[in-house]
Each structure stands twice: as C-alpha cells, then as structure tokens.
VEXVEX-829767 format. One line per 3 residues: their letters; for each residue x, y, z of C-alpha. Coordinates in Angstrom, 1 decimal, decimal comma. Example, Ala and Ser with C-alpha at 12.3 -4.5 7.8 and 13.67 -1.06 7.14 Angstrom:
// residues 2
AS = 12,3 -4,5 7,8; 13,7 -1,1 7,1
This chain:
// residues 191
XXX = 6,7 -36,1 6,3; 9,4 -33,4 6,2; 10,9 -32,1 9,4
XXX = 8,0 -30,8 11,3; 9,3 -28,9 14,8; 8,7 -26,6 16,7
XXX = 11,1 -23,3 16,2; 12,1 -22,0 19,1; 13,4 -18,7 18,8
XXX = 16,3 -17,3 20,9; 15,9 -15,8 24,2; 15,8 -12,1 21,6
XXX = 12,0 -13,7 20,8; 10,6 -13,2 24,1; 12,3 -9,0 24,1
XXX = 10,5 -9,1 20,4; 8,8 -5,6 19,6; 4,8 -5,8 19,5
XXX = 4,1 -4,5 15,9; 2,8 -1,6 17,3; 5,9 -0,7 19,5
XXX = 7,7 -1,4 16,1; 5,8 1,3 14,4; 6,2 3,4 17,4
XXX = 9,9 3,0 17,0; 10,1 3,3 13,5; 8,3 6,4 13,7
XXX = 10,6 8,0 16,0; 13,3 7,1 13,2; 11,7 7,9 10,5
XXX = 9,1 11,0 10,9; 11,4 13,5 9,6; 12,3 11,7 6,3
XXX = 11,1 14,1 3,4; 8,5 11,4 2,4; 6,5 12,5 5,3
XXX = 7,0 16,3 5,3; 3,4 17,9 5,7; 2,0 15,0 7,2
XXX = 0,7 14,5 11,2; 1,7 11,8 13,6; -1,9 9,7 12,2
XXX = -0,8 10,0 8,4; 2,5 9,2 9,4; 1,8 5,8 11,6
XXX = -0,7 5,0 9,1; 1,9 5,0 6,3; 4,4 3,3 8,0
XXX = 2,0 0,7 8,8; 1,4 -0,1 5,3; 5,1 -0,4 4,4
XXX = 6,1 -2,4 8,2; 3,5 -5,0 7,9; 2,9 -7,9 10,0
XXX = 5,3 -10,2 8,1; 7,9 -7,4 7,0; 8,2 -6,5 10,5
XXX = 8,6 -10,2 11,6; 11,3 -10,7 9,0; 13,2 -7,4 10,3
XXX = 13,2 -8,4 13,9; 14,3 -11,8 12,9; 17,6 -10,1 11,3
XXX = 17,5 -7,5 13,8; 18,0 -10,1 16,8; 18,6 -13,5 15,7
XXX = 21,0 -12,5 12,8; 19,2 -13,9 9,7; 20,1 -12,1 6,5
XXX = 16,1 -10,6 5,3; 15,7 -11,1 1,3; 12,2 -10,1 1,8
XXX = 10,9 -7,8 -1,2; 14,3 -8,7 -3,0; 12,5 -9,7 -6,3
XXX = 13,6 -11,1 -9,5; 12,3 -11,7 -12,8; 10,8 -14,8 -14,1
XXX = 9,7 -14,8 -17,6; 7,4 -12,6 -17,1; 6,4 -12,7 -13,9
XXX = 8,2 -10,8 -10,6; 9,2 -13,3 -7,9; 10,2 -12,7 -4,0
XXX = 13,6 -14,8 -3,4; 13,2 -15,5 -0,5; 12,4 -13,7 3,0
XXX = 15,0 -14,9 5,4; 18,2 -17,0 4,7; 20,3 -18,5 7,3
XXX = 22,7 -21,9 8,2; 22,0 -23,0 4,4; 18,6 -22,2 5,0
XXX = 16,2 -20,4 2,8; 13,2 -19,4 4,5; 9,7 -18,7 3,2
XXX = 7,8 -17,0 5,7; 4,1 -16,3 5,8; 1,6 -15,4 8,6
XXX = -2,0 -16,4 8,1; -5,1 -18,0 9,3; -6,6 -19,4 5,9
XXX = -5,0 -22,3 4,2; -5,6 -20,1 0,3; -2,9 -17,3 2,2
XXX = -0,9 -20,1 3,7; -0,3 -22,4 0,6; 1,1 -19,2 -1,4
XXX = 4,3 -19,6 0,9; 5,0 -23,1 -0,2; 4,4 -21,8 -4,0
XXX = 7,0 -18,9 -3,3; 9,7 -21,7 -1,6; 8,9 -23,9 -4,8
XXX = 9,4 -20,8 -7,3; 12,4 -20,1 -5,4; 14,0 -23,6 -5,1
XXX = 13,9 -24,2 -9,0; 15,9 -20,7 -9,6; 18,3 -21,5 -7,1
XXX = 18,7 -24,7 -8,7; 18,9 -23,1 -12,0; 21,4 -20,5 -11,2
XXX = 19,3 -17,7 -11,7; 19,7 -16,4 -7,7; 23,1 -15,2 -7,3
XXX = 22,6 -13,2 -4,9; 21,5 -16,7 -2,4; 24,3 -17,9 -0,7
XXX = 24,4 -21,8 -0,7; 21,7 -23,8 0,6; 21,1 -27,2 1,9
XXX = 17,7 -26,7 3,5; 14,8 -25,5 2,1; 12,6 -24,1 5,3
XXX = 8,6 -23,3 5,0; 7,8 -21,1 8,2; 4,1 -21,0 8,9
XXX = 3,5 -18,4 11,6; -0,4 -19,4 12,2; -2,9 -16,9 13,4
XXX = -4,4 -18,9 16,3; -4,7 -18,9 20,2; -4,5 -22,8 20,3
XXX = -1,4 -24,5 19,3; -1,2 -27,5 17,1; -0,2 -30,6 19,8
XXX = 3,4 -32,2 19,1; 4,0 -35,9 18,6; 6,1 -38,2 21,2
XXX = 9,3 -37,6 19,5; 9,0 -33,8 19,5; 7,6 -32,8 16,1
XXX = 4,7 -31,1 15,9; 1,1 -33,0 14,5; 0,4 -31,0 11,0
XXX = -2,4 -33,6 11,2; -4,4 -31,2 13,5; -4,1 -28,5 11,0
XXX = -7,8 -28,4 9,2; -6,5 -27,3 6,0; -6,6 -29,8 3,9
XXX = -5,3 -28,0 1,1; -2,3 -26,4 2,8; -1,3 -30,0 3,9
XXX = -1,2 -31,4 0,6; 0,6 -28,4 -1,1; 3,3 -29,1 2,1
XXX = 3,1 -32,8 1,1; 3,9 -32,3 -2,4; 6,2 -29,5 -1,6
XXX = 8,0 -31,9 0,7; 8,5 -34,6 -2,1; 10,1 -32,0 -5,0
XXX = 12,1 -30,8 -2,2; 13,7 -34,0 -1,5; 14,0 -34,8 -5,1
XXX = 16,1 -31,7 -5,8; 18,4 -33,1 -3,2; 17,7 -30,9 -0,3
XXX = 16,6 -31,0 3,4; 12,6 -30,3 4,0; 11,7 -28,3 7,2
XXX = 8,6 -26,8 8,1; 9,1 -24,2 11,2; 5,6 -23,1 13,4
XXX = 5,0 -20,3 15,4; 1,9 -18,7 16,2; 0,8 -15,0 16,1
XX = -1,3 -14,4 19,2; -1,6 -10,5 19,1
C-alpha cells in the first residue's frame, strides 16, 4: 500500500476560515469589483459562493497559511480534452485534492493525479516544478474518522468504498512504476 498517514496540518489549520467566514471575507474584498455592480449583499454572497467553493477555498487557505503554491483551475490541453494540473504543489509534491462523501466523486481525484503524472512525465507541464511525490489528498465528508494502524498510518481498509480503494490501489502501482513516491493524505470535512 502506498503511504497512508494522517496529514496534520500546521498549527495555521486550527486559525482556518469556516467557508462561510471565507465568503464573509472575500466579500468584504471583493463587493465593489465591477462584476458585482447592481447587485445586493444575497446576489453577491451567492456568487461568490459559486466561484469560492468548498475545495477552491480549501486549496486557497492551504497557500494562504501553509505556503503551498495552488494550480487549482490551471488547465491544460490534452488532445482534446481540458485537464486541471494539479491543485496544490509543494516539497516535490503534487497534490490532487478532492472533498467528498461518495467513492464515484472521490475516484475522480486519483484519475486527475494519474492524468497529471503522465504529462509531467511527458514534459507537457512546464509550468510544475520538479516532483518526487505524487500525493492523493482525500478530505472525506464524515464525522467518524477512519482508525490508524499500530505504526501510525491510517486503515484505508475501513473505507467502504470498494471502488475508490481499488482505483488508489492501481493508482499506487503506476505511480511506483513511473518512479515516484505514492502518498495518500486524509482529513475530514466536519462542517
């Protein structure tokens, strides 16, 4: 199994925005940008709601306070299809991040960090400093944490997603083969 620990984030984690203090913030900065002229505090919030979601605002705070540089919606093309990079990047660590509950939303993430690791490897994603590690970060919708194992890591195994663990599994083996690290970060989303 790849790397499977927990991430503990800086002391900066536990001074972390709730997203609605983030869109109270961002509002302050932002209602008097000419995209919102005619519009009331509701249209406003509502809009920047849309463009701040859940995972954007988790990547911004992670640059914000823990100083990872934020690819996220930095696409490229690919053949004919539109790729994300990569959301966060940092220590020769690209990061695919995605919050979710269902294993269909979470298995996209290990798709994106697949996508991503054959460009890089390709040369198509100059714009990626170098990397060593190739990081999945699963921030799981749940109140109860998955349960770590004696040396530390946590136990994927209580995951029921059987799917998501198999696309990690598989993910974990091209990985390796490419000649890079594996590591799979949790956190949880409780609010």
């Amino acid at each position: 199994m790849p790397t499977l620990k927990p991430f503990l984030l800086p002391d900066s984690h536990k001074k972390l925005l709730h997203p609605e203090e983030f869109i109270s913030l961002k509002y302050q900065k932002e209602k008097d940008d000419i995209e919102y002229h005619g519009k009331n505090k509701q249209q406003i919030e509502s809009a920047l709601k849309r463009k701040y979601y859940a995972e954007r605002c988790f990547n911004l705070m992670r640059e914000m306070k823990d100083g990872f540089k934020n690819f996220d919606r930095d696409e490229k093309r690919a053949g004919t299809a539109t790729i994300e990079i990569t959301d966060l990047y940092k220590d020769e660590t690209m990061f695919a991040v995605k919050i979710g509950k269902t294993s269909a939303k979470l298995c996209y993430v290990v798709d994106q960090s697949l996508t991503s690791l054959r460009m890089y490897r390709h040369g198509t994603l100059k714009d990626l400093p170098e990397i060593k590690t190739v990081a999945v970060w699963l921030i799981l919708e749940r109140k109860k944490h998955l349960g770590q194992l004696p040396d530390g890591k946590i136990n994927i195994d209580e995951l029921d997603m059987l799917m998501l663990k198999n696309r990690l599994d598989q993910w974990k083996k091209e990985v390796r083969l490419a000649g890079f690290v594996p590591c799979i970060h949790v956190n949880y989303k409780t609010f």
